[in-house]
C-alpha positions as CSV (number, residue, x, y, z in Angstrom):
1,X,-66.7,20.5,17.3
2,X,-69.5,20.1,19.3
3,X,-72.5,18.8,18.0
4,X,-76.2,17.8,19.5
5,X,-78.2,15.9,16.9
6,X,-82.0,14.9,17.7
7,X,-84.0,12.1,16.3
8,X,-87.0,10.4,16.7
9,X,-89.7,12.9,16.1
10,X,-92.7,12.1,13.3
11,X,-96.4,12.1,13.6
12,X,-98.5,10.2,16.2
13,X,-102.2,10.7,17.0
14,X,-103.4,11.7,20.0
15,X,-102.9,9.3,23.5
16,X,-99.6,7.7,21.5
17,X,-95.6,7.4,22.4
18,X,-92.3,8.4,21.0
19,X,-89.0,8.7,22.0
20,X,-86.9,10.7,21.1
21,X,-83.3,10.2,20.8
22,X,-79.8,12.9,21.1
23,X,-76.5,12.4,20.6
24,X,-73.7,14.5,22.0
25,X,-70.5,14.8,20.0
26,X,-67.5,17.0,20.6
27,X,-67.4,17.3,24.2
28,X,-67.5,15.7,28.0
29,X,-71.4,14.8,27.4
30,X,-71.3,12.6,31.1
31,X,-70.4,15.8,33.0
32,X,-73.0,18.2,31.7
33,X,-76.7,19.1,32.8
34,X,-78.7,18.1,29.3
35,X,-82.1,19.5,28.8
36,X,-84.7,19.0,26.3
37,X,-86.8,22.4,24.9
38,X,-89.2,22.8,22.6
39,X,-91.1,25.5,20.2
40,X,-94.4,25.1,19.5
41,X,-95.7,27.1,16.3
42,X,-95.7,31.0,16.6
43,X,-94.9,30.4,20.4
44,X,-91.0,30.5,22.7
45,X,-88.9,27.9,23.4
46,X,-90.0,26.5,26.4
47,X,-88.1,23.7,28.7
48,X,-89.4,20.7,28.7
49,X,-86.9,18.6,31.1
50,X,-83.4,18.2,32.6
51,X,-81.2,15.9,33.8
52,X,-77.9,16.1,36.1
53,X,-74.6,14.4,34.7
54,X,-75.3,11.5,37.6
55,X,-79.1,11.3,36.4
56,X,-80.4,12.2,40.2
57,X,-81.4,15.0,39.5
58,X,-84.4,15.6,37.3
59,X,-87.4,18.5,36.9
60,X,-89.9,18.2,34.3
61,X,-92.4,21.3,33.1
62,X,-95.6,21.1,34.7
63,X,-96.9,20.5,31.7
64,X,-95.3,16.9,30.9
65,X,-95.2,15.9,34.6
66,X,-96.5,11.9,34.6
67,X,-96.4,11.7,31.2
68,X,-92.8,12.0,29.9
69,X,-89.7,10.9,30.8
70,X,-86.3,12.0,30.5
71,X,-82.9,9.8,30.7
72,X,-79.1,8.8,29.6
73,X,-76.9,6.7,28.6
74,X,-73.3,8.7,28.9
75,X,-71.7,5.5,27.5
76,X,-73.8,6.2,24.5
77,X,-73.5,9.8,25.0
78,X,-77.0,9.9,24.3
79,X,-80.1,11.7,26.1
80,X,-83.6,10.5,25.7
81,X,-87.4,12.0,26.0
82,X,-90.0,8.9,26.1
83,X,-93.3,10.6,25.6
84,X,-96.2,9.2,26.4
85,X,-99.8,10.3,26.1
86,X,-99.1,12.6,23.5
87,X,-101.9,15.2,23.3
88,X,-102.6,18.0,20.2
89,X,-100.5,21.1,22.5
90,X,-97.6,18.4,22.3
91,X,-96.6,19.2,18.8
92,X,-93.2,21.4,18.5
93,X,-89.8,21.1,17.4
94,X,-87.9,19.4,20.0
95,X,-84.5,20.1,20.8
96,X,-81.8,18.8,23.4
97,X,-79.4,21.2,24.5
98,X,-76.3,21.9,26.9
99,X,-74.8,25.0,28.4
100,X,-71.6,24.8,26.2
101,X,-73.6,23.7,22.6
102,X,-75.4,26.0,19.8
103,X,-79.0,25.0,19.0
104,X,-79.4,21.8,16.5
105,X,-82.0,21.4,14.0
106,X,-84.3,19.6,16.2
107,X,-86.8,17.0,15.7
108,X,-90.4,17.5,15.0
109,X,-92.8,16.0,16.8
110,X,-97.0,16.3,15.7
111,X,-99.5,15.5,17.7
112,X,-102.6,14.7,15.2
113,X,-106.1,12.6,14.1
């Protein structure tokens, strides 16, 4: 069965870091494109980044660009989001996602004083 679960997410004030964690299960995860989305309150899912199988490849929204990071371990069959100077528009649920998965349950991530 193929399974994406996210971790990581909690509640950081403004100009602060988190990374956040997703592990593949069920499938090839070192052959895939992963991605990381999110969905900010009462707004789309937007994409936030992605990330070829090899890792060469990588675009990031405008919105994150210089501030977070995306990256993977396929040994670990894990995909990571290292985000740093968080600001308020930040907060979402966060979710990783491949072509051939469903959507997870996320992780929340709030930006807040």
């Amino acid at each position: 069965q193929v399974q994406l679960v996210e971790s990581g997410g909690g509640l950081v004030q403004p100009g602060g870091s988190l990374r956040l964690s997703c592990v593949g299960v069920g499938f090839s995860f070192r052959d895939l494109i992963m991605r990381w989305y999110r969905q900010a309150p009462g707004k789309g899912r937007e994409l936030v980044a992605s990330i070829s199988p090899t890792g060469d490849r990588i675009i990031y929204a405008d919105s994150v660009k210089g501030r977070f990071t995306i990256s993977r371990d396929n040994a670990k069959n894990t995909l990571y989001l290292q985000m740093n100077s968080l600001k308020p528009d930040d907060t979402a649920v966060y979710y990783c996602y491949t072509v051939i998965s469903s959507w997870g349950q996320g992780t929340r991530v709030t930006v807040s004083s």
